[in-house]
N, C-alpha and C positions, 0 to 999 in steps of 0.2 A: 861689286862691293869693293873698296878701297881697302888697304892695310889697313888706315886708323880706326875703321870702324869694324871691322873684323876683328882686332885687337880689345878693341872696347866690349864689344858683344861674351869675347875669351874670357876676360877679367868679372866682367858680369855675372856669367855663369859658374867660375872659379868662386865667388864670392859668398855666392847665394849657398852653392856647396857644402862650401865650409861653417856658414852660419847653421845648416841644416846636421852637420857633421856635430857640433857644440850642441846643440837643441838635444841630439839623441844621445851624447853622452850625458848631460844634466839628467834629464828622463832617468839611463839605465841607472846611475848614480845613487837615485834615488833624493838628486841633489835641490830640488823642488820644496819650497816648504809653503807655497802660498796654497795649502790644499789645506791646512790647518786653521781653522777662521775663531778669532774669539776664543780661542783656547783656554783651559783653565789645566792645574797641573796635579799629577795624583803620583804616589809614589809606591813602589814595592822591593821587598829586601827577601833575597836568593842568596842561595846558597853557592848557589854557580853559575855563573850566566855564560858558559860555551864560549862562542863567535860571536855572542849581542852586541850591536855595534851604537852610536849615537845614530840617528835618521831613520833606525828600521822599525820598518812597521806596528804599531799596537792593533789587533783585530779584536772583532766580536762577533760570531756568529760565520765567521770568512770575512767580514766588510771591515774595510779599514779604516778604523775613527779615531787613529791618531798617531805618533812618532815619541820614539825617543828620542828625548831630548838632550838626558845627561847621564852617564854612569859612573860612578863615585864607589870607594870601600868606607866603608865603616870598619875605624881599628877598634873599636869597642868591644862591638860584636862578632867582627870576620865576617862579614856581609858584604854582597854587593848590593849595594843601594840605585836603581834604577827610578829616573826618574820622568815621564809622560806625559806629553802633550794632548791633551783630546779636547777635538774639535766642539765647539761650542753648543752645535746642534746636536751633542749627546749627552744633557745633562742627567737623566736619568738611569745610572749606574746603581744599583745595590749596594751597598754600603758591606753587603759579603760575599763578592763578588771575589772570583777569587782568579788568578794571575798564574799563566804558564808560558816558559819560554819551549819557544816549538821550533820544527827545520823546515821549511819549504822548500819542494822541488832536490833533483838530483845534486844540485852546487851546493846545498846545504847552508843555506842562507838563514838566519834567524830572525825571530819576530817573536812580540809578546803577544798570546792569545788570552782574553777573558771570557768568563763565564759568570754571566749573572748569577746571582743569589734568588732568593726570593724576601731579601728585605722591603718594607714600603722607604725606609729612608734612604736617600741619594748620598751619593760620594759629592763632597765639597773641594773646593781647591785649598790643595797643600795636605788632604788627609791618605794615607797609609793605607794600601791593599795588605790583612793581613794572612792572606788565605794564599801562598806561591806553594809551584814546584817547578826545582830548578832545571835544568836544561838535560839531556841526555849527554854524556859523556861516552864516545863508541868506544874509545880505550879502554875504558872501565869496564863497559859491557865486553870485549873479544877477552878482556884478562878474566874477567868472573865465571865467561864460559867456558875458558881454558883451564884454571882450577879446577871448574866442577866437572870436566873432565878428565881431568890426571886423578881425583879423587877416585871419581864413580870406577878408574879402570882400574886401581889399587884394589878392589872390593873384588875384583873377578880372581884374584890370586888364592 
């Protein structure tokens, strides 16, 4: 085998690498969005939405039927206004269905979980989940356990 085609064969497989190297960062990214078909958009307002980022997950039941799309404040109310993409093959949502930002996995990654209602009416595009709770804050939880600690140890005096 010659240099040139040893050299050719090199760049070949450098190439191919590297396209497989982008493929897997897009994936980890979550940078994909042809997985949302026909979408339609439904919105929910929190109190606090943690790490919620735009792309991350919206689930139901564990299965994922859709993404965030946008996250916006409301100065009106002091809201975060979260806003949903779900894919079109899930039009039947409850109309009181109700909306929780959750952590997955060790890295603490976020995602909106729903829970149907038992309405017979569907959610439409553009209507309001009014049923949230907002995100777990662990700062808040290691301070409030802290507190209720230095209290409860005040009482033994």
């Amino acid at each position: 085998m010659n240099r040139k085609t040893l050299e050719l064969w090199v760049g070949l497989f450098v190439a191919i690498g590297l396209l497989a190297l982008a493929m897997l960062a897009f994936k980890v990214g979550n940078l994909t969005t042809a997985d949302v078909l026909n979408s339609y958009r439904i919105k929910a307002r929190f109190e606090n939405i943690g790490g919620l980022k735009v792309k991350s997950a919206v689930t139901m039941a564990g299965v994922r039927i859709g993404r965030v799309s946008e996250v916006s404040f409301d100065s009106v109310r002091y809201q975060a206004v979260v806003t949903m993409d779900i894919d079109g093959r899930y039009k039947t949502i409850p109309t009181d269905t109700s909306a929780t930002i959750l952590t997955a996995g060790l890295l603490g990654e976020q995602y909106v979980g729903l829970e149907p209602g038992a309405d017979e009416v569907y959610m439409k595009d553009g209507e309001t989940i009014r049923l949230t709770q907002s995100a777990l804050v662990l700062e808040k939880l290691i301070g409030q356990f802290l507190f209720n600690q230095a209290a409860g140890g005040d009482k033994g005096k």
